[in-house]
C-alpha positions in Angstrom: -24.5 112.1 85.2 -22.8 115.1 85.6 -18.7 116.3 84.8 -16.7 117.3 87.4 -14.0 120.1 86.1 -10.7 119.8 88.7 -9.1 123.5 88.1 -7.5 124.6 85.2 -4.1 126.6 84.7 -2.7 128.2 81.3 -0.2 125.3 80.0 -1.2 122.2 81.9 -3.8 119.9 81.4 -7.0 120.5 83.6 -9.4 116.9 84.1 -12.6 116.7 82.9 -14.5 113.9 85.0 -18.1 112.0 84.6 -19.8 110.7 86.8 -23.4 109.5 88.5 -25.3 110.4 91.0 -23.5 108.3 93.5 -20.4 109.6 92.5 -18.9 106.9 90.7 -16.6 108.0 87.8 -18.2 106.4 84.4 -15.2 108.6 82.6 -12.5 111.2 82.4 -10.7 113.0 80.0 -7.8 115.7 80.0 -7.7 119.1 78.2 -5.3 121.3 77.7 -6.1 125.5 76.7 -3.0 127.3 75.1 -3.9 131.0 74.8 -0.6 132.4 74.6 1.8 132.8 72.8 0.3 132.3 69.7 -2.7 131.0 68.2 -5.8 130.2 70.7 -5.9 125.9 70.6 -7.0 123.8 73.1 -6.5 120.0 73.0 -7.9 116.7 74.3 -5.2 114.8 75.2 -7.1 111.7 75.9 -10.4 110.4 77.0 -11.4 106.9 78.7 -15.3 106.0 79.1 -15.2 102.5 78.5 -17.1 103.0 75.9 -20.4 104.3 77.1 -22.5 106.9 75.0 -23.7 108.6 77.6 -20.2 109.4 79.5 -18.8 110.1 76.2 -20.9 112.9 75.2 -20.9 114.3 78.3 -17.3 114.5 78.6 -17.2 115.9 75.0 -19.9 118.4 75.7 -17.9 119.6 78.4 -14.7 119.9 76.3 -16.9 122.3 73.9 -18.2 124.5 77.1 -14.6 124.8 78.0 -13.2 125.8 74.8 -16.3 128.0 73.3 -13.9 130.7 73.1 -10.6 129.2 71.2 -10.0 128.7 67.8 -9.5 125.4 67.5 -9.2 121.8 69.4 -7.6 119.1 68.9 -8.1 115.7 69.9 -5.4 112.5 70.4 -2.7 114.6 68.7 -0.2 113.2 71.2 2.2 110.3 70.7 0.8 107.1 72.4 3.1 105.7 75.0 2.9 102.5 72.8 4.8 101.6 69.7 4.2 102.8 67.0 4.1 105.7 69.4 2.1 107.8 66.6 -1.1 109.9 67.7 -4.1 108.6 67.3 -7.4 106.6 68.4 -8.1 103.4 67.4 -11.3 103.8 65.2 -12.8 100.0 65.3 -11.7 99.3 69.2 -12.6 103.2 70.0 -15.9 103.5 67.5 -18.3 105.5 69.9 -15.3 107.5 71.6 -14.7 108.6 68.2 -18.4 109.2 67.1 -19.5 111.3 70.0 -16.3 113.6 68.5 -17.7 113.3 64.8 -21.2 114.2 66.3 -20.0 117.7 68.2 -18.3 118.8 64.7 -14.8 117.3 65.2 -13.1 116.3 61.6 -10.7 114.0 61.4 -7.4 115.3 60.9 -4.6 112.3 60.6 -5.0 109.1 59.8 -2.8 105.5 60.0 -3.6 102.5 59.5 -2.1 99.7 61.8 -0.5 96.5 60.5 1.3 93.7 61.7 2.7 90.9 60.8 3.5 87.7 63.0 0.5 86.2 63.9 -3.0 85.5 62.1 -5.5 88.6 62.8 -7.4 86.8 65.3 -4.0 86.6 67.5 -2.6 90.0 66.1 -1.2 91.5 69.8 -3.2 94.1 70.2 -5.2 94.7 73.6 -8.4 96.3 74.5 -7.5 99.6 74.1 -5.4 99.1 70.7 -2.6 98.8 72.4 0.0 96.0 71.1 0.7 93.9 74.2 4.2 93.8 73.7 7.2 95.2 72.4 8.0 94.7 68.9 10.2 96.7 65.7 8.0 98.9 64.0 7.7 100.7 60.7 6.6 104.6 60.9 5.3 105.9 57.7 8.3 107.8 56.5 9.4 103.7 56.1 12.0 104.0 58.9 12.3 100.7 61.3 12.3 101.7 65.1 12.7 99.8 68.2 12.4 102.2 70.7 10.0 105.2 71.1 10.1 107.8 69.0 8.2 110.5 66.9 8.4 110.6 63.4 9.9 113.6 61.5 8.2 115.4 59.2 7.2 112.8 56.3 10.0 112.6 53.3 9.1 112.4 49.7 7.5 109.9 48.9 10.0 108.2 46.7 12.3 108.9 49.4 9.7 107.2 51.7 9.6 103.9 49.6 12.9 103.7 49.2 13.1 103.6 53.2 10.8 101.3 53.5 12.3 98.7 51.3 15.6 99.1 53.3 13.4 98.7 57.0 11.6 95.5 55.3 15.2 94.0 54.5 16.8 94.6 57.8 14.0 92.8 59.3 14.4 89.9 56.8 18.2 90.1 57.5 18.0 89.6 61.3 14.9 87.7 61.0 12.5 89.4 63.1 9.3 88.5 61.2 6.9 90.1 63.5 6.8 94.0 63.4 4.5 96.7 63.4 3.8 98.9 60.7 2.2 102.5 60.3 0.7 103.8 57.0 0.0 107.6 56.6 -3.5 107.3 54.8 -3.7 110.9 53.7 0.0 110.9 51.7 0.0 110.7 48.5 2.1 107.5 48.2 -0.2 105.3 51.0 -1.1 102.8 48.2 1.8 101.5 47.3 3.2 101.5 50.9 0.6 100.0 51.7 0.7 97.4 49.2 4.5 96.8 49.6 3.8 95.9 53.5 1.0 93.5 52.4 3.4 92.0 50.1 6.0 91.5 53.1 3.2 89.9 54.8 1.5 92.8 57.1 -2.4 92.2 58.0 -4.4 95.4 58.8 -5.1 95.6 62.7 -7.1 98.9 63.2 -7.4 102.9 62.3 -5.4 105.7 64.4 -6.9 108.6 64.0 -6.6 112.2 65.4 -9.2 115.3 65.1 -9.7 118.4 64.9 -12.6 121.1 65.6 -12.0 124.7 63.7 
């Protein structure tokens, strides 16, 4: 199994594919080197193996090879193209994705956890890839309700980010939309009691979004 690196230019993403002998493609990923202006980063932007070891480390082996001489990578630091449209991958339905990271020195660097309330877990609507299946409202962690993509500013306080919460959990009540998303920053300083607060309203954990980093 070897990867296959398409050509690479300064400010787009260059493709990092695995695959056999026979030339069937057991993975892929796409990375991204910023050299200038300012500080030396390159970044994963995603990677798909299905879950295989073997195409997993490969493909981050060949991220390290290509970035041995920048300061830092990132990896999953974009948005999702799903709601809650926060970066991240999704530690229980991604585990050895995320381990063959962990494994070539990659920290981890944000964290969410994923809630949802609606369904029991078993019928929480989330697909294979942690993906919810459909369109619902969502809570971001600064406590604002969206229902359309978006990126979350820079967190508030976190009084201020309770007190936003509270408001997002009554609109919901008010317009009866029971089943929403809902995104807790684990690293703030306030995730407990958001956290709690959601479980009160009836949120159920559905997995870990999580984003790294190698420095």
């Amino acid at each position: 199994m070897l990867p296959r690196i398409d050509d690479a230019h300064e400010g787009r993403p260059c493709v990092l594919v695995a695959h056999d002998g026979a030339g069937q493609v057991l993975g892929a990923a796409a990375l991204q080197r910023r050299t200038a202006p300012g500080p030396r980063v390159g970044e994963v932007a995603w990677l798909h193996c299905r879950e295989d070891p073997a195409a997993a480390a490969v493909l981050v082996q060949a991220v390290l090879e290509r970035t041995a001489d920048l300061g830092t990578v990132t990896a999953f630091g974009r948005p999702t193209p799903w709601p809650p449209h926060l970066p991240g991958v999704p530690l229980h339905n991604r585990p050895v994705t995320i381990e063959a990271f962990a494994a070539a020195g990659f920290r981890t660097r944000h964290q969410w956890l994923l809630l949802h309330r609606g369904h029991t877990a078993g019928d929480a609507p989330v697909g294979p890839t942690g993906a919810p299946a459909r369109s619902v409202p969502w809570i971001t962690p600064d406590g604002t309700l969206h229902t359309r993509r978006t990126v979350p500013p820079l967190p508030p306080p976190a009084h201020v980010r309770r007190q936003l919460l509270r408001r997002s959990l009554e609109v919901l009540d008010r317009a009866e939309a029971h089943e929403a998303l809902a995104t807790v920053d684990l690293l703030g300083p306030d995730a407990s009691s958001c956290y709690d607060t959601l479980v009160r309203a009836g949120f159920e954990e559905v997995d870990l979004l999580r984003s790294l980093v190698l420095d």
